[in-house]
Residue frames relative to the residue before (quaternion, step in Angstrom):
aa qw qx qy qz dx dy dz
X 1.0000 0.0000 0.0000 0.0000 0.00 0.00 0.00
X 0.7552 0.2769 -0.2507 0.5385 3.86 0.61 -1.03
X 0.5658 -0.4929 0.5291 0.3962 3.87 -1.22 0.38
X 0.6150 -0.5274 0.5017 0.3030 3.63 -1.39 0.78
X 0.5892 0.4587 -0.4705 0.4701 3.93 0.89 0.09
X 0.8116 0.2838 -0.3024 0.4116 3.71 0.39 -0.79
X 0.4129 0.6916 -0.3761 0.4580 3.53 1.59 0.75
X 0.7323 0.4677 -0.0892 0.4868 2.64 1.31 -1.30
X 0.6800 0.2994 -0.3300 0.5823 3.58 1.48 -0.10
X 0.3618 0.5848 -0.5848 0.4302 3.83 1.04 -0.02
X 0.7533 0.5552 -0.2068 0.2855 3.54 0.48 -1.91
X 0.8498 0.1620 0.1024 0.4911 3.44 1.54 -1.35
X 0.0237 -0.9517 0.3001 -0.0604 3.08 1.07 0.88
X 0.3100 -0.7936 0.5138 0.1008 3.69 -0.52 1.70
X 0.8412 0.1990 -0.2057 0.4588 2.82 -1.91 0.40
X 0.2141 0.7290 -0.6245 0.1810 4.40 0.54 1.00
X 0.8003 0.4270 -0.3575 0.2225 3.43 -0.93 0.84
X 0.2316 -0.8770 0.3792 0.1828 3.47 -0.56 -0.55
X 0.3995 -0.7332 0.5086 0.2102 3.31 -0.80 1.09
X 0.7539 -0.5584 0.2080 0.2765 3.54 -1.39 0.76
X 0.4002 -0.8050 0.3147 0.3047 3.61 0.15 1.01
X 0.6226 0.3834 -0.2748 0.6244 3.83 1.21 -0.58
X 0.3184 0.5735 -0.5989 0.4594 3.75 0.66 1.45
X 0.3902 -0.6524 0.5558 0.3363 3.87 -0.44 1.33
X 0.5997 0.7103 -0.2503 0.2705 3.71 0.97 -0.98
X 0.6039 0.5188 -0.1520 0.5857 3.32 1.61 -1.43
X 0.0235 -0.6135 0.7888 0.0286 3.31 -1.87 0.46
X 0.2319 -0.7333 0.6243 -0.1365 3.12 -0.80 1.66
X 0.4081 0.7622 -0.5017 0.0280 3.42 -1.16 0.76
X 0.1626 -0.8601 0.4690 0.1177 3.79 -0.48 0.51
X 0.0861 0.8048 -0.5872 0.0090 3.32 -0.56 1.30
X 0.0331 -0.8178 0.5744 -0.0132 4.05 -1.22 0.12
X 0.6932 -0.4236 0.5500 0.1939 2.89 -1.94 0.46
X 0.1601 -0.6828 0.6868 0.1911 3.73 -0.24 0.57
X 0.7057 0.5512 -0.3131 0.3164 3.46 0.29 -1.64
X 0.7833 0.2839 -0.1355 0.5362 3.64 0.69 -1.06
X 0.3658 -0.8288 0.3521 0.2351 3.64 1.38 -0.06
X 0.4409 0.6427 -0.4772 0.4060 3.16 1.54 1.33
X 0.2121 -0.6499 0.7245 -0.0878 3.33 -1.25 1.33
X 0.1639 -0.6467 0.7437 -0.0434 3.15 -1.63 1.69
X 0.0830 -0.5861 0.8045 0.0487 3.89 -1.40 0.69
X 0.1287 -0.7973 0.5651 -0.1686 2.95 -1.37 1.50
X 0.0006 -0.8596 0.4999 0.1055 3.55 -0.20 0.70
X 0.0758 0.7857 -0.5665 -0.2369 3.46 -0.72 -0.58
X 0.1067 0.7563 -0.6445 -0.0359 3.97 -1.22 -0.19
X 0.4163 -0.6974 0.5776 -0.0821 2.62 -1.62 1.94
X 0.2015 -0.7856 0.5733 0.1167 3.60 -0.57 0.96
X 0.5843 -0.5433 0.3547 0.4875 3.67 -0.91 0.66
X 0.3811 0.6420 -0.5035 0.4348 3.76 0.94 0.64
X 0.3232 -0.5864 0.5979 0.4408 3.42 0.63 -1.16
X 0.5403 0.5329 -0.5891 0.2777 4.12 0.36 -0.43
X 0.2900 -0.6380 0.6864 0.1944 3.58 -1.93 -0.38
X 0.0040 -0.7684 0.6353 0.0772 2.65 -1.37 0.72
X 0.7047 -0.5752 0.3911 0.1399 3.57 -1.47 1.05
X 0.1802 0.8020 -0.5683 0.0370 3.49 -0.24 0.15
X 0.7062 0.3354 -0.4214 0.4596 3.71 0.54 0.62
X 0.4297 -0.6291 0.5286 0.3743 3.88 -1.37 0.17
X 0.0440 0.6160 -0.7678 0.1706 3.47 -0.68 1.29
X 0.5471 -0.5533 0.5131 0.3622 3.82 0.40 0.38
X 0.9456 -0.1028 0.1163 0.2860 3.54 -1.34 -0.95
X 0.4979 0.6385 -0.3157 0.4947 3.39 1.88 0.36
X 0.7056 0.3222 -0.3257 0.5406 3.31 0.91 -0.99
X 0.6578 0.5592 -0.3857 0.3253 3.76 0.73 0.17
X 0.5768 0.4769 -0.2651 0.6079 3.30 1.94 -0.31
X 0.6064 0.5463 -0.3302 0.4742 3.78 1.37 0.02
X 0.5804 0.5992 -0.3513 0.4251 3.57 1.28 -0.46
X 0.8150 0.4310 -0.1507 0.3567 3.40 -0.60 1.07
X 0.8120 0.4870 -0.0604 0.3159 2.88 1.27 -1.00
X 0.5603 -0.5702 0.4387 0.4105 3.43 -0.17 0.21
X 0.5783 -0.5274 0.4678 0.4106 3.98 -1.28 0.94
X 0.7538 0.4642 -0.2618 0.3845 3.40 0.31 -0.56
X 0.5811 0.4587 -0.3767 0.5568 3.42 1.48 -0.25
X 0.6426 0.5991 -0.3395 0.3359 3.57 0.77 -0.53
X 0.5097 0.6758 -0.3457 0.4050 3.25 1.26 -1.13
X 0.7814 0.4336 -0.2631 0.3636 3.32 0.30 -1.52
X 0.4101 0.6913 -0.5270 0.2760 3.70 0.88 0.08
X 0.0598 0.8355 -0.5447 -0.0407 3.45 -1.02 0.51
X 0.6623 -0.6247 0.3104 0.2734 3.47 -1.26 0.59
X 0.5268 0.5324 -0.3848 0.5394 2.93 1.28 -0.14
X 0.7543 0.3920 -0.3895 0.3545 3.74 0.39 -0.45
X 0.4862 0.6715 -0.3049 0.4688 3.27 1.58 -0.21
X 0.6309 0.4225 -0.2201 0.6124 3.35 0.74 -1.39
X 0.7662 0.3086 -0.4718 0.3084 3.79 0.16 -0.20
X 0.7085 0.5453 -0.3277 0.3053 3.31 1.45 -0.53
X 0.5607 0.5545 -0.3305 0.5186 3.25 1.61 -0.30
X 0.5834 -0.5676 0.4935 0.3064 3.67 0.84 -0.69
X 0.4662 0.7258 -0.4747 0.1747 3.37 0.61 -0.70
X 0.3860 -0.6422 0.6322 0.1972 3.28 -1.11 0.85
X 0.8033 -0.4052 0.2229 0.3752 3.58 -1.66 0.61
X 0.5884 0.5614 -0.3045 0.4959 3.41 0.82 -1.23
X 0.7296 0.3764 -0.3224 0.4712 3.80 0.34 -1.00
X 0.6062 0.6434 -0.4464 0.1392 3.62 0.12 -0.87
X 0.4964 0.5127 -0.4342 0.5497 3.73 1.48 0.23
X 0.5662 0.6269 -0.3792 0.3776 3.52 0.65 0.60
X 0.8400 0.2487 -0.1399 0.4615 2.78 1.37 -1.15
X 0.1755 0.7374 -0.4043 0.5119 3.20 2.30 0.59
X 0.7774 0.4870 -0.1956 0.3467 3.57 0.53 -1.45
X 0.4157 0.6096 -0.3592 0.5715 3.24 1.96 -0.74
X 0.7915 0.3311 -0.2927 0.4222 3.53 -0.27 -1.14
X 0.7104 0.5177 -0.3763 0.2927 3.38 0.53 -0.67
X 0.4762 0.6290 -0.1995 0.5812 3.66 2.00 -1.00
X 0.6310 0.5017 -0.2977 0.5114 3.96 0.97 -0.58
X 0.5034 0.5434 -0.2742 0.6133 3.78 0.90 -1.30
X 0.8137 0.3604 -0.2265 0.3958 3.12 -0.95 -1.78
X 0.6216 0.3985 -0.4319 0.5180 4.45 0.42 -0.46
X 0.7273 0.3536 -0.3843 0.4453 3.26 0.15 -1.20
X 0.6458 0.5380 -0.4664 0.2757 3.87 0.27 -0.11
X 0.7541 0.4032 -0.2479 0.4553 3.01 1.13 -0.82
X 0.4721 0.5160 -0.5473 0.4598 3.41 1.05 0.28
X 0.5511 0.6084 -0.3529 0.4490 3.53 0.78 -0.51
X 0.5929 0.5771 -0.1844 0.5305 3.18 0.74 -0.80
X 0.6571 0.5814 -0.1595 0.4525 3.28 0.65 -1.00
X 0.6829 0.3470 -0.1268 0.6302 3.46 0.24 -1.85
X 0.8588 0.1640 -0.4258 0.2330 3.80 -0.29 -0.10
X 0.4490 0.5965 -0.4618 0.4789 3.42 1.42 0.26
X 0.7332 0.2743 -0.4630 0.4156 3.70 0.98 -0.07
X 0.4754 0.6330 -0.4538 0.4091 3.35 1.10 0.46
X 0.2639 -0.6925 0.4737 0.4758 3.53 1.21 -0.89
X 0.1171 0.7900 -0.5262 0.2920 3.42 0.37 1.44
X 0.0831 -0.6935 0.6233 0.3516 2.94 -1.07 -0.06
X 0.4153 -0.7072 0.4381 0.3679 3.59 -0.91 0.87
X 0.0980 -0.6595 0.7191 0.1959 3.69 -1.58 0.29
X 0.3557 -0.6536 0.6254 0.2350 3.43 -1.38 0.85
């Protein structure tokens, strides 16, 4: 039923753990599927480089998030996920939840960096 990629990350999951959530550095966020009773936990952290790194298994998202610049992340979308993973119709809230877990870190790192600036944050 699933394509040999999301087998292959069910089986071997990247990027497992997590870095300290009260890190100004970290963006932290958890979002989910009541209905299907999936739940994603997303981290992300931005070195004074601007790159990111992943720290949660979402399969093939947190590997397209490594490296890049905040502004390259943004542009991920669920559709490119869902096309690289295969997902059939039923699944594509999965990879919705990816993108939405990408957004929702990178906001709150925002959040973060301008409260230690004394900002006020704007979404």
């Amino acid at each position: 039923m699933y394509h040999p990629i999301v087998i292959d990350h069910f089986d071997n999951p990247r990027n497992v753990g997590s870095f300290n959530k009260n890190d100004p550095n970290v963006g932290t966020e958890f979002v989910g599927a009541p209905a299907c009773g999936d739940l994603m936990k997303l981290q992300v952290k931005f070195d004074g480089s601007g790159s990111a790194i992943a720290a949660s298994s979402l399969g093939i998202a947190t590997e397209w998030v490594k490296g890049k610049s905040m502004e390259e992340v943004l542009t991920i979308k669920n559709s490119q996920i869902a096309k690289h993973l295969f997902l059939p119709p039923v699944k594509l809230h999965c990879s919705m939840l990816a993108e939405d877990a990408i957004k929702a870190a990178v906001k709150d790192y925002q959040k973060k960096q301008a409260e230690a600036n004394g900002e006020t944050f704007k979404a």
